[in-house]
N, C-alpha and C positions, 0 to 999 in steps of 0.2 A: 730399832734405833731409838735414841733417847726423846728426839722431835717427833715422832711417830706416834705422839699422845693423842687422846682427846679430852684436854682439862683445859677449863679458864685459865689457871695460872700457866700453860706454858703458852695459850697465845698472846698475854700478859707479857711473860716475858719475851717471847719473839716478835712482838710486836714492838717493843720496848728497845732491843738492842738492835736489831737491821734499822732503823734511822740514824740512830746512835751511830751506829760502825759505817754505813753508806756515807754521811755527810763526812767523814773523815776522809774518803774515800773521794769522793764526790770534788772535796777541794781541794785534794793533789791533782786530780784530775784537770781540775779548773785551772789550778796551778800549770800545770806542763803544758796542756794547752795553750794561753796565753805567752809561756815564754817561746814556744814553737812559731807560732802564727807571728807577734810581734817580736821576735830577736834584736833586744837592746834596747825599741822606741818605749819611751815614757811615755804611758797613756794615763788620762787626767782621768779616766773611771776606769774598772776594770771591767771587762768585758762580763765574768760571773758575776752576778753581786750574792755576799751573801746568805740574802734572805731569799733569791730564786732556790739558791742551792739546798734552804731550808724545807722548802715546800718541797721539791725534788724526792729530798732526802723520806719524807714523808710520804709521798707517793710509794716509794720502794715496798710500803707495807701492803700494794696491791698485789704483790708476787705469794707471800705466803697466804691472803685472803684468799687469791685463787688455787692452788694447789689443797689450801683445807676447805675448800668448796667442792674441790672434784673428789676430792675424799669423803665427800660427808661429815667431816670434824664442825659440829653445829658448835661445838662449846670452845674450842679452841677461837673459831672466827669469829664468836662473841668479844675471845679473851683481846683479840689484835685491833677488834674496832674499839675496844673500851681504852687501849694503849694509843690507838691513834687521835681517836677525840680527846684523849687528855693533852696531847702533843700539840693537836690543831686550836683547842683551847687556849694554853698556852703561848701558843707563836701568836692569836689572833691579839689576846692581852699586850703582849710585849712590842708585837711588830708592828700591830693591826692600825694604828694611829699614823701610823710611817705611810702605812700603803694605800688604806684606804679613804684618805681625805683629799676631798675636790683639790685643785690648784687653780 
């Protein structure tokens, strides 16, 4: 199979699109949800917000880290921690002022 590598560039890349594709994923989810549990009432926040679902989405990248763990793929799970720190980087830059400052 074509994921059944052991190269940086594909845990790079799989590292890179399972957050990508999960949070897409993640907030229909969130979506149907909400309209399920609240049918019809206007609620003044929504119950996901979407920087939980960001982090979420970023956790997903604990599934292929484990699965190229039990395989022994060392270079592959270098490739998915190098695509996830660059993500966690990134969210911390953009979000990181939102979440992490006293009130």
């Amino acid at each position: 199979m074509f994921f059944n590598r052991n190269a940086i560039w594909m845990g790079i890349l799989v590292g890179l699109a399972l957050p990508f594709a999960g949070y897409g994923v993640l907030l229909m989810l969130a979506e149907r949800v909400e309209t399920v549990l609240f049918q019809g009432k206007e609620l003044a926040e929504p119950v996901f917000d979407g920087i939980t679902l960001q982090v979420l989405a970023l956790c997903l990248n604990l599934i292929p880290l484990h699965v190229y763990n039990k395989r022994r793929y060392v270079l592959s799970m270098r490739g998915v921690l190098i695509a996830t720190s660059l993500y966690a980087l990134a969210w911390v830059f953009l979000f990181g002022s939102d979440v992490l400052r006293p009130e």
